[in-house]
Structure formats: structure tokens, C-alpha cells
C-alpha positions in Angstrom: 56.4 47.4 134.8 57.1 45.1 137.8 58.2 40.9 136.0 56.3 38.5 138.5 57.8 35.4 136.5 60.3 35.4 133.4 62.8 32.4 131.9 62.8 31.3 128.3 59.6 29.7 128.4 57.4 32.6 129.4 57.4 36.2 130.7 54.6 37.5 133.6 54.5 40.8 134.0 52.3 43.6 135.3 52.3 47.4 134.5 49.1 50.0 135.6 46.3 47.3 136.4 46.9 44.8 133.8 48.6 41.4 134.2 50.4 40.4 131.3 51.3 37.2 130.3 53.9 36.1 127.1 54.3 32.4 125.8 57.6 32.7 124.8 58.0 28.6 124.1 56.3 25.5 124.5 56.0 25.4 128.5 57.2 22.5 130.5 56.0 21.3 133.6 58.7 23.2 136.5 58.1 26.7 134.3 54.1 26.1 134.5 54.4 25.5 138.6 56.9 28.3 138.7 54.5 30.5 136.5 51.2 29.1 138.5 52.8 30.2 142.2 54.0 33.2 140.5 50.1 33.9 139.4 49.2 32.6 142.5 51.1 35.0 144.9 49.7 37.9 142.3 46.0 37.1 143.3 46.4 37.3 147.0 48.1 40.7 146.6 44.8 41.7 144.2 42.3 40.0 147.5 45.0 42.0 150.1 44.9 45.0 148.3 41.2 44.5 146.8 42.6 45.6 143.4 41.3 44.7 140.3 43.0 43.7 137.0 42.8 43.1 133.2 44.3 39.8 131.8 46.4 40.1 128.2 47.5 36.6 127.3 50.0 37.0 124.3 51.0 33.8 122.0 52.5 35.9 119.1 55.8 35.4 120.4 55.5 31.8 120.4 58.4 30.0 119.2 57.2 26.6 118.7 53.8 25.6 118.4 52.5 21.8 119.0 48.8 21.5 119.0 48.9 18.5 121.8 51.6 20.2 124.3 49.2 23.4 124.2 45.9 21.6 124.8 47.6 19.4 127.8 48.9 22.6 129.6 45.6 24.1 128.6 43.9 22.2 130.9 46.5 22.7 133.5 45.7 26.1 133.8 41.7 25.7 133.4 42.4 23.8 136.4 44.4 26.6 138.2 41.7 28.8 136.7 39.1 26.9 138.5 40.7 26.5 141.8 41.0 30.7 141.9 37.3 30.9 140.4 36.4 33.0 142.8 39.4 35.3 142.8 38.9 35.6 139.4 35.3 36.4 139.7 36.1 39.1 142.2 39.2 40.7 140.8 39.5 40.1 137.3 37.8 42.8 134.8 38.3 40.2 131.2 40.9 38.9 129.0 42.6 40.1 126.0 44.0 36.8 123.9 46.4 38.5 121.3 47.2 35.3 118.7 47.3 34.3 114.8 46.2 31.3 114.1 47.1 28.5 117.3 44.5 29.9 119.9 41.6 30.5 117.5 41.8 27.0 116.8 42.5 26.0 120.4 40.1 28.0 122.6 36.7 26.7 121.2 38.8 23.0 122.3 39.4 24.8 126.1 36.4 26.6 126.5 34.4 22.7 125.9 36.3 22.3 129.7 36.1 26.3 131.1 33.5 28.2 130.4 34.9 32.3 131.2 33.5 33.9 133.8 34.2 37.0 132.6 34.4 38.6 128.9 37.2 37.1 126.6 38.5 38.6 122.8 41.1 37.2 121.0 42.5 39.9 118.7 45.4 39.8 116.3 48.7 41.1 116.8 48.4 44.0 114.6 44.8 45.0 116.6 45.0 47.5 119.5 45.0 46.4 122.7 41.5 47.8 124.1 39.2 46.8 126.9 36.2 48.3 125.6 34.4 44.8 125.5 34.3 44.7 128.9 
């Protein structure tokens, strides 16, 4: 496991081809730049290297939840999502969202201002972590 990005906010991490990435916290604006450059830095190495990667964002360790901080960062990273569209279009395999309750009510709110270009689940914490929807 090599930690692109960790403080108490968040944890970015990668191990084998998958990026992982843990909300710790409610994030505030320097950890989401730090987090974004971090990501950022990650996706060049994937065009340098032309590797390929799966994408597990986790929320069960969440801390805090507030409904309005989420949806504002959110769309801070649909827009960093959109600026590496086609990064993302080229590199990334799909997206594992492993949450309770917070994202199933949040994402159908997101995806009204991103629509994924490539596959999405959300799965509980208790379900294996499998790619097979891909």
C-alpha cells in the first residue's frame, strides 16, 4: 500500500491497481486542494505509465455527517471530476461507493450535476468489495 494523501480529514491510498479513498471527517477546503493535487499527481503517473485503475470511495468511517457540507464539496470534486474527464475515461475501470445511509441519499443529488462515465455501485460496508459490475 503506497498513502498518496492522509490527515485527519481523509486517507488516499493505493495498493495493486485500485485507488482508495477514506472520508475520515467532514473535509475542509486546504484538505480537499491537498487531496485534489494529491489525485491529481496520481492521474498523470496512470497517463505516464498508461495504467489503469479501480476507484473505492469509502464513507463508513465518517465521523460527522452534514448533508450541506457533503453536497458543497460534492460538487467540488464533480468539478475536478470533470476537468480529468478524459483521464478518467481513459484510465479509470469504475467505482466502488462503500456507505450506509449518507451517499444513497446523496448521489442521486450529485449524479443530477455528473453523470459517471464509467460504472458506479454503492454497496454496504458489510458487502465484499468486487469489481464484477464492471
Amino acid at each position: 500500500m503506497i498513502i498518496l494523501y492522509s490527515d485527519n480529514k481523509s486517507k488516499l491510498y493505493v495498493s495493486d491497481n485500485i485507488l482508495r479513498f477514506d472520508i475520515l471527517d467532514l473535509i475542509e477546503e486546504d484538505s480537499f486542494n491537498n487531496l485534489t493535487n494529491n489525485l491529481d499527481k496520481f492521474y498523470n503517473k496512470c497517463k505516464k505509465n498508461n495504467t489503469k485503475f479501480y476507484l473505492i470511495i469509502d464513507f463508513t468511517k465518517t465521523l460527522n455527517s452534514n448533508i450541506s457540507t457533503t453536497i458543497y464539496y460534492g460538487k467540488l470534486f464533480v468539478n475536478h471530476l470533470n476537468e480529468n474527464k478524459s483521464i478518467i475515461q481513459d484510465y479509470l475501470y469504475g467505482t466502488l461507493l462503500i456507505s450506509t445511509h449518507l451517499i444513497s441519499f446523496v448521489w442521486p443529488l450529485l449524479t443530477t450535476l455528473y453523470t459517471p462515465i464509467k460504472p458506479v455501485k454503492i454497496i454496504g460496508p458489510d458487502e465484499p468489495i468486487d469489481f464484477s459490475f464492471i
